[in-house]
C-alpha positions in Angstrom: -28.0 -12.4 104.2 -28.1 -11.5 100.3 -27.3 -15.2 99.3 -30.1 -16.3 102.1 -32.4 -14.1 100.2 -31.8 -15.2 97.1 -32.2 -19.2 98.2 -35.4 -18.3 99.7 -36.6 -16.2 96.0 -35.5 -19.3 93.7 -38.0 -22.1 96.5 -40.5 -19.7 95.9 -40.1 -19.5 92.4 -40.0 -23.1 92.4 -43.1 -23.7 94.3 -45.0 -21.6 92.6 -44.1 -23.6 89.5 -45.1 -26.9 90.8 -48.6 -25.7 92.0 -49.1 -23.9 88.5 -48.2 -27.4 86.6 -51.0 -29.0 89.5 -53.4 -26.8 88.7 -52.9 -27.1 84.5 -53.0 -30.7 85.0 -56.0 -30.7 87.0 -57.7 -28.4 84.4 -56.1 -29.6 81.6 -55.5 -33.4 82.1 -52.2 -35.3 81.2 -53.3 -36.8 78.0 -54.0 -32.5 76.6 -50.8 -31.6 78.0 -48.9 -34.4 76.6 -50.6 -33.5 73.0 -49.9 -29.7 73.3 -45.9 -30.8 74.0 -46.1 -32.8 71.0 -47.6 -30.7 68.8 -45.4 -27.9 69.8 -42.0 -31.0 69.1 -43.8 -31.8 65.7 -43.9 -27.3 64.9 -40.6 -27.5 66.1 -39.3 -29.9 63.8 -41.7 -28.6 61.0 -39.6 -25.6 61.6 -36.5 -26.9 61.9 -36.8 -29.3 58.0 -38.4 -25.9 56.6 -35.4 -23.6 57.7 -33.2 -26.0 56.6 -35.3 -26.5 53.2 -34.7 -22.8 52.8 -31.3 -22.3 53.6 -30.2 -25.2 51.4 -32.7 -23.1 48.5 -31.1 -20.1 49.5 -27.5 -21.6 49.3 -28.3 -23.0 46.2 -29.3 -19.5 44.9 -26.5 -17.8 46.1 -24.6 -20.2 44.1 -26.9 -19.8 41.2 -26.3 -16.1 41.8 -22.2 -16.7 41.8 -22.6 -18.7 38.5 -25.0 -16.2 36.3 -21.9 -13.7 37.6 -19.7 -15.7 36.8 -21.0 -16.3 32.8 -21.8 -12.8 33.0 -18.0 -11.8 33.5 -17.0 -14.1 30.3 -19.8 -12.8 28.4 -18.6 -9.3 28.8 -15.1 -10.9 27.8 -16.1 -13.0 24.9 -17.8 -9.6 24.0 -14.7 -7.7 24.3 -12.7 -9.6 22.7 -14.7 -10.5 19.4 -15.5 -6.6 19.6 -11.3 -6.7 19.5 -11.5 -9.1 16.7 -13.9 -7.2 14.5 -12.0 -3.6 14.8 -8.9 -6.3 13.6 -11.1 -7.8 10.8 -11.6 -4.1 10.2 -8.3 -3.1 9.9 -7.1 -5.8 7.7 -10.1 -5.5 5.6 -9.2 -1.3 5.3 -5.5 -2.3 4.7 -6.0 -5.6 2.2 -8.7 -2.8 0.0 -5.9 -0.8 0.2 -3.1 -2.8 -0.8 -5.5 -3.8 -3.7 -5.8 0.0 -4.8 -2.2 -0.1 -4.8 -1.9 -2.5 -6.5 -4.0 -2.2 -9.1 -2.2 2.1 -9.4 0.6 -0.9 -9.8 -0.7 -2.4 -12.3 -1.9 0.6 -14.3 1.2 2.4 -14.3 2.7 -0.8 -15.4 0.7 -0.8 -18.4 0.7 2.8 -19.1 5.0 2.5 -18.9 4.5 -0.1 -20.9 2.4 1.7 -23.4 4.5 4.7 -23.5 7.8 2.6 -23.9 5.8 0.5 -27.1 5.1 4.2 -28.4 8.5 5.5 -28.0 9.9 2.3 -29.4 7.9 2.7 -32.9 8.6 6.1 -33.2 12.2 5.6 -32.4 11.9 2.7 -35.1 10.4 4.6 -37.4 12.8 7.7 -36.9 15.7 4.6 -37.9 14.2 4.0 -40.4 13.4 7.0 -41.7 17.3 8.0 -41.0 18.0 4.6 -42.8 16.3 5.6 -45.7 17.7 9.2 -45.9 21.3 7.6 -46.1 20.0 5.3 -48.7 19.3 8.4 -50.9 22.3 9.9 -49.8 24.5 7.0 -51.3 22.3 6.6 -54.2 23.5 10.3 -55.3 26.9 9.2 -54.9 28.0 9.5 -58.6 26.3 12.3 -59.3 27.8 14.4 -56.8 31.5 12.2 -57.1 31.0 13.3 -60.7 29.9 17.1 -60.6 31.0 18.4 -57.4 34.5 16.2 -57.1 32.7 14.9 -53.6 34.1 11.4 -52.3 30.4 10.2 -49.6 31.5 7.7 -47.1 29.2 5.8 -44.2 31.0 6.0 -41.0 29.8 4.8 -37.7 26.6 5.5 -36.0 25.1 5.8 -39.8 26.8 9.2 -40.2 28.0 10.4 -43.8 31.4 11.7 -44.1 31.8 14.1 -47.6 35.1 14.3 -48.7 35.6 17.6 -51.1 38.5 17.5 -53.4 40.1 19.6 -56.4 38.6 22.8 -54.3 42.5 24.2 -53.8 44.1 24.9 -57.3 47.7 24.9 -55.7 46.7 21.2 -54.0 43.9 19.4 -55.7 44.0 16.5 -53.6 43.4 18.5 -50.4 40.7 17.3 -48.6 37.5 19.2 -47.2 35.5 17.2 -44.9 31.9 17.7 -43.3 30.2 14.7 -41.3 26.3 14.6 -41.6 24.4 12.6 -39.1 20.1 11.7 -38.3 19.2 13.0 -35.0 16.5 11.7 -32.9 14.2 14.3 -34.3 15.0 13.2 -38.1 16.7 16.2 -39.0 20.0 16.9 -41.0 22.9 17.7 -38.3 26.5 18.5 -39.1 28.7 16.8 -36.4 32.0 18.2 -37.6 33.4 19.9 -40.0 37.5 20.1 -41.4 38.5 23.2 -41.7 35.3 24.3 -40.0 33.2 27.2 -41.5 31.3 30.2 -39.7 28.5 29.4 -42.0 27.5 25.5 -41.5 25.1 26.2 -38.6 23.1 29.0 -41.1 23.3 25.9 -43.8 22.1 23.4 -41.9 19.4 25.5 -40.6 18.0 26.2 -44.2 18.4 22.6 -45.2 15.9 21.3 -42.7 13.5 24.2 -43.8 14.0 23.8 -47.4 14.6 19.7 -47.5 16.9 20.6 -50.5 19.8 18.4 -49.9 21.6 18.8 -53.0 21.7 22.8 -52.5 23.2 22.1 -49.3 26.2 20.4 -50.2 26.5 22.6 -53.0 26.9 25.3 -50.8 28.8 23.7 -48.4 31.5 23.1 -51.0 31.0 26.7 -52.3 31.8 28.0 -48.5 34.7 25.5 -48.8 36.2 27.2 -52.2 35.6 30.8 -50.7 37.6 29.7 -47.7 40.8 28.5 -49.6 40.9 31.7 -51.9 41.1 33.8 -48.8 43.8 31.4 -47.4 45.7 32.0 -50.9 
């Protein structure tokens, strides 16, 4: 029955349409019709070119989109990377200032070494020379003293004097009494040794290199020396 029903509805249905499209051609005419259908075909296919128009535009600009993305992504990466490369540039720049301050502290204390070694050359030099010239004096006064004090002056190594006292012991004349006079580095008199060795030389040389009185230093040396061998009569 349902199926009957529904057979009968769809002849209706159909019916109906068939005196509607009777009565809008005999209002309406054929020819009206016929331009209606076309114009809504032509909308149709307006429609159709625009949307396709547009979805080609708007595929274009997504792409557009993807691309300005895209350079934007290796912008921020070029920036990172020369912002990497400057704090480098940076750091080399900081280190190479500071190997130059180094270097030129270097160089300085270099020249200042060099300066100081030059100084202490020409005073060492001149302290030679000075020492030079003392021994010259000494051996100048050779004679004298050979002849008043009985004293035999030798140069040893190192530019050292060695005094050689004789006729000091009246039981052996020819015993010898030796003291050994040497230049130090601050240009004063220095006794390095003395045979047989007296409580007395440090006193002597002390007054020696206050008074600069050579001669009464070796006299009293050789006085000490005669003292000594009465007391070991």
């Amino acid at each position: 029955m349902a199926n009957v029903k529904t057979e009968d509805e769809i002849t209706l249905f159909e019916r109906e349409m068939k005196e509607f499209w009777t009565k809008l051609k005999s209002i309406y005419g054929t020819e009206q019709i016929s331009q209606t259908l076309a114009l809504r075909d032509s909308c149709k296919e307006s429609i159709k070119a625009l949307s396709e128009k547009w979805a080609k535009k708007l595929k274009e600009g997504d792409l557009m989109i993807d691309k300005i993305q895209e350079y934007s992504s290796e912008i921020v990466q070029h920036s990172q990377r020369i912002s990497e490369n400057e704090k480098d540039l940076t750091e080399r720049k900081s280190n190479l200032n500071e190997e130059e301050e180094q270097k030129k502290d270097l160089s300085d204390s270099i020249q200042r070494l060099k300066e100081e070694l030059m100084k202490k050359e020409e005073i060492i030099s001149s302290k030679n020379k000075a020492a030079k010239e003392r021994v010259e004096r000494l051996c100048k006064s050779k004679e004298l003293f050979e002849e008043r004090l009985g004293l035999e002056i030798r140069r040893i190594h190192n530019e050292q004097l060695q005094f050689i006292f004789r006729h000091i012991d009246h039981k052996d004349p020819d015993k010898p009494y030796v003291f050994t006079l040497a230049i130090n580095e601050q240009g004063d008199y220095e006794v390095t040794s003395c045979t047989p060795p007296l409580d007395c030389i440090a006193e002597f040389q002390l007054k020696v290199r206050e008074t600069n009185n050579f001669s009464a230093f070796v006299a009293n040396i050789r006085k000490a020396f005669t003292a000594l061998s009465y007391k070991q009569s």
